[in-house]
Every structure is written in C-alpha cells, then in structure tokens.
VEXDREN-2710 file (C-alpha; in Angstrom, 1 decimal):
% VEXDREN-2710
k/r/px/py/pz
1/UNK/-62.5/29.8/32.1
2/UNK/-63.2/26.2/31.8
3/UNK/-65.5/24.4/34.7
4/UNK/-64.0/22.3/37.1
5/UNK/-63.9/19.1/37.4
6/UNK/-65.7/17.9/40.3
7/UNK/-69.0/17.1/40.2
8/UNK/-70.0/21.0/40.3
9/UNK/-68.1/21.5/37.0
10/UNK/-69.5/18.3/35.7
11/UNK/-73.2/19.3/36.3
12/UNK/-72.9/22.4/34.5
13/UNK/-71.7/20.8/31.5
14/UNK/-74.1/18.6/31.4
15/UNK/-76.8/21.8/32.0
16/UNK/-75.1/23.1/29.5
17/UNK/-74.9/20.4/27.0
18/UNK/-78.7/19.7/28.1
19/UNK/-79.7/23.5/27.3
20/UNK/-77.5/22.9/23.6
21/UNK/-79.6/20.3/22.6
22/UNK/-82.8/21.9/23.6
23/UNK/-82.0/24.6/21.8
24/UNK/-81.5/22.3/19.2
25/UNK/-85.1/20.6/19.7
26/UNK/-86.8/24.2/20.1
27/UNK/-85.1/24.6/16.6
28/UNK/-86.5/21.5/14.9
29/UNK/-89.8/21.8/16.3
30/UNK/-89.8/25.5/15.3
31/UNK/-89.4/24.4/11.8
32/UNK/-91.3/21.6/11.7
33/UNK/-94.1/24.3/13.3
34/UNK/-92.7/26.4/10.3
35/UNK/-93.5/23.7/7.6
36/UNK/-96.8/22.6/9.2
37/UNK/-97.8/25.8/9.0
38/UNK/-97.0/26.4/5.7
39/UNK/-98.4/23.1/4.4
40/UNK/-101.5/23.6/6.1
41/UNK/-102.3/27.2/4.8
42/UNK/-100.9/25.3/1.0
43/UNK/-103.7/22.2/2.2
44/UNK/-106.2/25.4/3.1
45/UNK/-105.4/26.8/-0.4
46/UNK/-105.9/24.0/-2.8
47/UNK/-109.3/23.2/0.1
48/UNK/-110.9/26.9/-1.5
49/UNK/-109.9/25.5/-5.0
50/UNK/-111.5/22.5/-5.2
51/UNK/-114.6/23.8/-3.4
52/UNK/-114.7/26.9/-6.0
53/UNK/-114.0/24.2/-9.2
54/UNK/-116.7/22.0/-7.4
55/UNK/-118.7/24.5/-6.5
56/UNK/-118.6/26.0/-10.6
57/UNK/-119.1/22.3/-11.4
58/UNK/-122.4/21.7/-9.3
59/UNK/-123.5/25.1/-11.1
60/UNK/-122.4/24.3/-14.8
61/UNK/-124.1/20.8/-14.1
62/UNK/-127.2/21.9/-12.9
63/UNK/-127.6/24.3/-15.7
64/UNK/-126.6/21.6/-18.4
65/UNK/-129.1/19.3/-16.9
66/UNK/-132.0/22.4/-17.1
67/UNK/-131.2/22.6/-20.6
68/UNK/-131.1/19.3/-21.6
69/UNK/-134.5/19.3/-19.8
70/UNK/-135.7/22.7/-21.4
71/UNK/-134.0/20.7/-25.3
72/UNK/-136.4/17.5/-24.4
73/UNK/-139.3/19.4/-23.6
74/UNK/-138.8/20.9/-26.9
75/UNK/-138.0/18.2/-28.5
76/UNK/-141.0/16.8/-27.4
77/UNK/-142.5/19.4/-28.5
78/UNK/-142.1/19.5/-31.8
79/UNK/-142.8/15.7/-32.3
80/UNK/-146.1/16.3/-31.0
81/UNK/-146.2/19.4/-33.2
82/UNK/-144.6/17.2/-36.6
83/UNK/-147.2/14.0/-35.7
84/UNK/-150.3/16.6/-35.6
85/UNK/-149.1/18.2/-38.7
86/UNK/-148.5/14.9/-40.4
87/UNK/-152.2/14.1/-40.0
88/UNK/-153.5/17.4/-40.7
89/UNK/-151.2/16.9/-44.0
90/UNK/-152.3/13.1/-44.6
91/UNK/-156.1/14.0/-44.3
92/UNK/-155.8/16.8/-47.0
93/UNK/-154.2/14.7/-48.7
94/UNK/-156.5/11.9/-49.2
95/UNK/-159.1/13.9/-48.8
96/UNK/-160.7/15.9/-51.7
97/UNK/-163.1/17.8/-49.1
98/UNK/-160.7/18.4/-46.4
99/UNK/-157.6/19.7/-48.6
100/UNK/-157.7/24.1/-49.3
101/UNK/-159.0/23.7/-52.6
102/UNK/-161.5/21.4/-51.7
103/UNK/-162.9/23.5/-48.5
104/UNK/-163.1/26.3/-51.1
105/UNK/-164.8/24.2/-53.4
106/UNK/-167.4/23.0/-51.1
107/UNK/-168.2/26.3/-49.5
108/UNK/-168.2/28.6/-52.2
109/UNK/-166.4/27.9/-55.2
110/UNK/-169.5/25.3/-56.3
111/UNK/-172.2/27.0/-55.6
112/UNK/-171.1/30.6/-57.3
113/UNK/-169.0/28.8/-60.4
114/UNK/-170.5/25.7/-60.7
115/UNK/-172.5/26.2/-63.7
116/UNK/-169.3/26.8/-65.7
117/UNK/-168.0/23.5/-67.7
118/UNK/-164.4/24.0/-66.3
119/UNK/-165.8/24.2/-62.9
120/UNK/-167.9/20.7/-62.8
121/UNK/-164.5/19.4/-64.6
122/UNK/-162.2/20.4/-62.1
123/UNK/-164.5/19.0/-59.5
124/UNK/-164.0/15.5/-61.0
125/UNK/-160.3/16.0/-61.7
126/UNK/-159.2/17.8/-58.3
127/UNK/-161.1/14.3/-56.6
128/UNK/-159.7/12.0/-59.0
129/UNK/-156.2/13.3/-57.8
130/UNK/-157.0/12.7/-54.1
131/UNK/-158.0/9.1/-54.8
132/UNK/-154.6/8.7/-56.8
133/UNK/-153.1/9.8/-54.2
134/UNK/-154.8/7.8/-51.4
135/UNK/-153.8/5.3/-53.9
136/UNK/-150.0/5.9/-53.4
137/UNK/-150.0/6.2/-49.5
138/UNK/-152.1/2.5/-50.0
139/UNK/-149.2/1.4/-51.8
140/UNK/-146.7/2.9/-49.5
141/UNK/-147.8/1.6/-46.5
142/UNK/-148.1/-1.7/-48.0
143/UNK/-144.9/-1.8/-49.1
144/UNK/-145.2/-1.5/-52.5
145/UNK/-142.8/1.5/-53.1
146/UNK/-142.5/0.2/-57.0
147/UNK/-146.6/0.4/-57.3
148/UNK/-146.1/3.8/-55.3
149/UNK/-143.8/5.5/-57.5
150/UNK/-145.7/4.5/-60.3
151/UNK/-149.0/5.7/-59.3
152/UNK/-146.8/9.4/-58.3
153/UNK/-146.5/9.9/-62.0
154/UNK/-149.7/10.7/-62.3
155/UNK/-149.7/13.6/-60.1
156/UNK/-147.9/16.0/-62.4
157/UNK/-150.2/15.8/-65.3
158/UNK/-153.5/15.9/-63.0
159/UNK/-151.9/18.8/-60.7
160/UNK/-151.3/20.9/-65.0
161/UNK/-154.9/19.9/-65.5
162/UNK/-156.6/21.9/-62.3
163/UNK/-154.1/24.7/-62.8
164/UNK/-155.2/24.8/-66.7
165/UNK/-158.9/24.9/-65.1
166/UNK/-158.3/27.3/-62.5
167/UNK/-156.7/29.9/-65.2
168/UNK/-159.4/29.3/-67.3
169/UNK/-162.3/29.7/-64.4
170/UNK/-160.5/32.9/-63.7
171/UNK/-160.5/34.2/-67.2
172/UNK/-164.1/33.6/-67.4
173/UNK/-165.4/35.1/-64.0
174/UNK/-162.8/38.2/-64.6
END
C-alpha cells in the first residue's frame, strides 16, 4: 500500500527516506569504525615491532660499545705490555751485564770458570757484541740504516764465536 499524499503520507516518506539514509550513515561509520579499528591494531603491531628491533638495537649497541671498550682496554694493554718489553729487550741488548748470559756471567759463571782461557775470552767477546750492537741501534736511530746494516754483519760471526766458547767451556768443566 503506497502512502498518501497529504502531508501525513508525505512525512512518512520523508521518515522513511530519513531512516534510509541513516541506515546508510550507521553503515559508513560502521566501516569506517571497522577500518579504524583495524588500522589501529596494524599501527599497534608495527608500535611492538619497532620497540622489540629498537629495543634489540639498544641491547646489541650497548654490548658492541662494552666490547669495543673491553678491545681498547686490551689494546692498551698490550702496548703498555710491547713498550715495557721493548726496553727490557733494548737494555739486554746493549747491555753485556743486563742480557741472560751476562747475569750468568757476572753471578756465577766468572767466579767458578773464570780461570779457564775460553772463559776470560768469551768475557771479551760476549761484551764486544753488545757494544756492536749498541753500535747498530746508534746507527739506527740516527738514521743511518746503511751504517746499521753494516755493523749487523758482524753479529753472526761474534754470536759462532761465544757458541764455539760455550761448547768448549762445557767440554772442559764436564
């Protein structure tokens, strides 16, 4: 039955019309609600992700940062451990009295051997090889690397020489 067409039937249709399209707003707004919804739980999502990636960040760059701390602590570390061996090394080295053979030498090997020809020999010889090579860190450090290398090739024939004496001090005293 169709509504009149006084002002009755006209008001209906017009409720009627006006209820259509506010079922038609409820609609959009439900799926607008819908999509809001679903972009916000998306939004709350990806939220946790980047917190967990920064949080694992924060934690992987902390713990790079404590190691390069723990590598330059070691690093300094064994500088300080190369520079104190290098002087240890450079003062047996130029040193006839601070170098193994020389401590031996000069605490014992002197005064039990030292009447033995080899003994007062390699004496002379094991000293004259620390001043040859004093000699060569003098030329070194001056530059002269030519002088230096020069000077070295007397350190192979010197070093023979206190072997020769120390195998023959051996033989004697065995």
């Amino acid at each position: 039955m169709l509504p009149a067409q006084d002002e009755t039937g006209q008001l209906l249709r017009a409720m009627k019309t006006m209820v259509d399209k506010l079922k038609e707003v409820i609609g959009n707004v439900r799926e607008t609600a819908d999509s809001v919804a679903t972009s916000s739980n998306e939004l709350s999502n990806s939220a946790q992700t980047i917190s967990s990636v920064a949080t694992e960040q924060a934690a992987s760059v902390e713990e790079t940062s404590a190691s390069m701390q723990e590598m330059g602590r070691s690093i300094q570390q064994n500088t300080d451990n190369a520079m104190q061996t290098e002087r240890l090394a450079s003062s047996q080295a130029v040193s006839h009295r601070d170098c193994d053979l020389g401590k031996w030498l000069y605490s014992k090997g002197i005064d039990k051997y030292g009447k033995l020809h080899e003994m007062q020999k390699l004496e002379t010889i094991h000293e004259e090889l620390h001043l040859t090579v004093k000699e060569i860190v003098a030329l070194k450090n001056s530059g002269n690397t030519a002088g230096a290398e020069q000077s070295y090739l007397k350190i192979g024939p010197t070093s023979k020489e206190i072997i020769n004496l120390l195998t023959a001090i051996e033989k004697k005293v065995s």
